[in-house]
BALOBA-1460 file (C-alpha; in Angstrom, 3 decimals):
// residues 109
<rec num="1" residu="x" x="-40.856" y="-0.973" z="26.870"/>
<rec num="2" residu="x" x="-44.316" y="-0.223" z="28.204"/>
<rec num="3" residu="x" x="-47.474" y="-2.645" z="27.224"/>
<rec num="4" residu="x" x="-49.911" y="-1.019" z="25.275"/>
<rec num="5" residu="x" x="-53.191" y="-2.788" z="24.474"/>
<rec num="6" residu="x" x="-54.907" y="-2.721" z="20.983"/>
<rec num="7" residu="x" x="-56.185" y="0.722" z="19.559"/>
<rec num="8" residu="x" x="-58.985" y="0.492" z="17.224"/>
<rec num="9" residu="x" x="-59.100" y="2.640" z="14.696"/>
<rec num="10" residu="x" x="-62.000" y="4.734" z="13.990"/>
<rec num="11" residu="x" x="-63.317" y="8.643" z="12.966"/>
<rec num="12" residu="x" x="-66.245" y="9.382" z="16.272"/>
<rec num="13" residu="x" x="-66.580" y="13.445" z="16.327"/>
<rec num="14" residu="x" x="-66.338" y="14.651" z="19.493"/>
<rec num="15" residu="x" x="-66.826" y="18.372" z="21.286"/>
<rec num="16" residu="x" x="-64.238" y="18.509" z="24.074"/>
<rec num="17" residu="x" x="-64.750" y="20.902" z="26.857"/>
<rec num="18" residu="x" x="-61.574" y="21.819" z="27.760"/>
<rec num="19" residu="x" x="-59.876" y="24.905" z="30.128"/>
<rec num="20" residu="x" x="-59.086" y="26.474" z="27.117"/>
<rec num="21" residu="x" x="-63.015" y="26.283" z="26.043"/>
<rec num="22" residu="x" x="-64.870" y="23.729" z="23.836"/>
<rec num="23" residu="x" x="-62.553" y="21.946" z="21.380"/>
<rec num="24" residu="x" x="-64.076" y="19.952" z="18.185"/>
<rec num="25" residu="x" x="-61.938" y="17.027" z="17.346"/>
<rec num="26" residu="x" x="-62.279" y="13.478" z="15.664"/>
<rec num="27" residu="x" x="-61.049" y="10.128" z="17.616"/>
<rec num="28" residu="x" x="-58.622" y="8.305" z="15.151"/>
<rec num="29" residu="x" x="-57.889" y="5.221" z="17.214"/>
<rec num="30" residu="x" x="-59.603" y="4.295" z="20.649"/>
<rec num="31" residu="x" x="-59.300" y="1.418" z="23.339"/>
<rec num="32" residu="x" x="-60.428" y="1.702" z="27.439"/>
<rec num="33" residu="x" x="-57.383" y="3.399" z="28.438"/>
<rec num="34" residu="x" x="-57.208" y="6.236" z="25.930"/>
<rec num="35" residu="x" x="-57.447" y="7.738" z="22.396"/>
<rec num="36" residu="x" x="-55.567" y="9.591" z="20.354"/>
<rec num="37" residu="x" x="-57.623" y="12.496" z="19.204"/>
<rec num="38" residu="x" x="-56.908" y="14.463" z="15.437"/>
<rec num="39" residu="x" x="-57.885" y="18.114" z="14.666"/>
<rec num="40" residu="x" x="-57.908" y="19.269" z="18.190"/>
<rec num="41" residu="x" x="-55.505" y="22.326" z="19.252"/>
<rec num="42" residu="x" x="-52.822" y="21.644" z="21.167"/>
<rec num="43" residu="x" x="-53.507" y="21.201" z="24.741"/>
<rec num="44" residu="x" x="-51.316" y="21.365" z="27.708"/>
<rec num="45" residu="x" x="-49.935" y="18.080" z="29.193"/>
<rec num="46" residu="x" x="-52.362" y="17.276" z="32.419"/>
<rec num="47" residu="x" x="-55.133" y="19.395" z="31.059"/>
<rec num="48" residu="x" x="-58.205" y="17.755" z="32.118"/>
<rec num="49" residu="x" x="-61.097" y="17.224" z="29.233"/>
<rec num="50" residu="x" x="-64.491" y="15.809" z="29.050"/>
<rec num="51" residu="x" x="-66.910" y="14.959" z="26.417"/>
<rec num="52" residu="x" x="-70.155" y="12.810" z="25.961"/>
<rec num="53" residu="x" x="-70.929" y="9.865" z="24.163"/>
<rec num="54" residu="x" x="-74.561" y="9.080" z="24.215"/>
<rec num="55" residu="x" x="-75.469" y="10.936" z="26.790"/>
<rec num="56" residu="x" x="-72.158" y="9.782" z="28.592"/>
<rec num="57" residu="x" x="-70.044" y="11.254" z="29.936"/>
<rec num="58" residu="x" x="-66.140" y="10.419" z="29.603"/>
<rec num="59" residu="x" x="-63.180" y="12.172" z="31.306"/>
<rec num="60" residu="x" x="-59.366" y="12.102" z="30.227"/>
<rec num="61" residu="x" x="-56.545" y="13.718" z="30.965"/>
<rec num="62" residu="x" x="-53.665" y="14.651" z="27.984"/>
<rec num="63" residu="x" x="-50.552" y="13.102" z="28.168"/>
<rec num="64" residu="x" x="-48.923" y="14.358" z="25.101"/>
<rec num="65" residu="x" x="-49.964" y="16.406" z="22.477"/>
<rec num="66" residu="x" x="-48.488" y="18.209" z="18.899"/>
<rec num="67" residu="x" x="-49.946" y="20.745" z="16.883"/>
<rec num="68" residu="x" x="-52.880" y="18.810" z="15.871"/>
<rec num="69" residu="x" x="-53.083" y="15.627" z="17.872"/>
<rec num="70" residu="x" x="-53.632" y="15.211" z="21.252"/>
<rec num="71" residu="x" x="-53.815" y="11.462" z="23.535"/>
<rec num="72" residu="x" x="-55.913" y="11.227" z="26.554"/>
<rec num="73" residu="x" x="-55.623" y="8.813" z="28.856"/>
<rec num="74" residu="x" x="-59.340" y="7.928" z="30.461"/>
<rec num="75" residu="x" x="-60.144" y="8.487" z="34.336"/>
<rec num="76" residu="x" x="-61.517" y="6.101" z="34.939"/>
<rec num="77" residu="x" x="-60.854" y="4.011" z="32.362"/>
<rec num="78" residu="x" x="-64.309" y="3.591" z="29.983"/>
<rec num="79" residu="x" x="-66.406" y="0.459" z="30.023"/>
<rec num="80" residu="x" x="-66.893" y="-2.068" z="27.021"/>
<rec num="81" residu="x" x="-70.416" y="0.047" z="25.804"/>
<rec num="82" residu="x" x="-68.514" y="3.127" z="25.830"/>
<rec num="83" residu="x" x="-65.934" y="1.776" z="23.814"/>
<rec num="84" residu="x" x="-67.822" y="-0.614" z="21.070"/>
<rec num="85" residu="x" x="-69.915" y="3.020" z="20.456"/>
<rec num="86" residu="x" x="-66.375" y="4.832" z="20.011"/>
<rec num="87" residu="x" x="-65.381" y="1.985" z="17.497"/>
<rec num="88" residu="x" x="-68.477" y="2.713" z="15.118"/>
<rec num="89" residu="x" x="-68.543" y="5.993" z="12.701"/>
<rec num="90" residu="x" x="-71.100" y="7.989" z="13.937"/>
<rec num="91" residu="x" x="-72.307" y="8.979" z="10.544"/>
<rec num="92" residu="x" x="-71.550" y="5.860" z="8.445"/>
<rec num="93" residu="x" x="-74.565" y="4.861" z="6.164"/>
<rec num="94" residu="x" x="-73.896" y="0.998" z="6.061"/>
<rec num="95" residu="x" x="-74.957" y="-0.087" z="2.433"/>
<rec num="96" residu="x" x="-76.117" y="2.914" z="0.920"/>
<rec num="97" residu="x" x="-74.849" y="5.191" z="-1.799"/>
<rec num="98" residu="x" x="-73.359" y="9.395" z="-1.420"/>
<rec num="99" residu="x" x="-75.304" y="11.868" z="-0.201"/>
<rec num="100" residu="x" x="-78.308" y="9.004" z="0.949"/>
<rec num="101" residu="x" x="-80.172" y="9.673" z="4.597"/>
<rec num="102" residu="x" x="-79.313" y="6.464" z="6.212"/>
<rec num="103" residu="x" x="-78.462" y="5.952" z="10.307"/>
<rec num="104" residu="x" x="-76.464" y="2.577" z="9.846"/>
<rec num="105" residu="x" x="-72.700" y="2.384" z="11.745"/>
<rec num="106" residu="x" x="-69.866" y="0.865" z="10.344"/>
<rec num="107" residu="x" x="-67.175" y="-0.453" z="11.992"/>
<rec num="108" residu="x" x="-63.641" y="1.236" z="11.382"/>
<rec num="109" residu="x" x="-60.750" y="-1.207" z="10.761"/>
């Protein structure tokens, strides 16, 4: 059996550009070898995708993928920044109640 290091879990929207076209998904668990990536399409095994965190940029490549779930395995693999940004909700508001403006992150566990 194969080592796999810690996913963290998490919900970071991201717009994948893809061969097929731009794909909208949500990362449900992350570490700095891959994610696993809900909502998306199904995508070809190998297909090569790209999106932007921060201003970013992150490559992967799928290695598996069902009819609404695809992983990605990072190339290169992402840094420590990259991936404490991918751990936070990207529209958490920390401490404050529904429907509140607020720009806090919360960390996904």
């Amino acid at each position: 059996m194969q080592h796999r290091s810690h996913r963290y879990r998490t919900q970071y929207p991201v717009e994948m550009r893809t061969p097929v076209g731009v794909v909208m998904g949500k990362i449900a668990d992350v570490n700095n070898h891959g994610a696993r990536i809900e909502r998306a399409r199904p995508m070809l095994r190998g297909s090569k995708v790209s999106f932007n965190v921060l201003g970013r940029p992150v490559n992967g490549v799928v290695v598996w993928s069902t009819s609404d779930q695809v992983g990605i395995i990072f190339r290169p693999h992402i840094n420590d920044d990259i991936l404490d940004t991918l751990r936070y909700r990207r529209d958490a508001r920390a401490g404050s109640h529904r429907g509140a403006v607020g720009f806090g992150l919360m960390e996904m566990r």
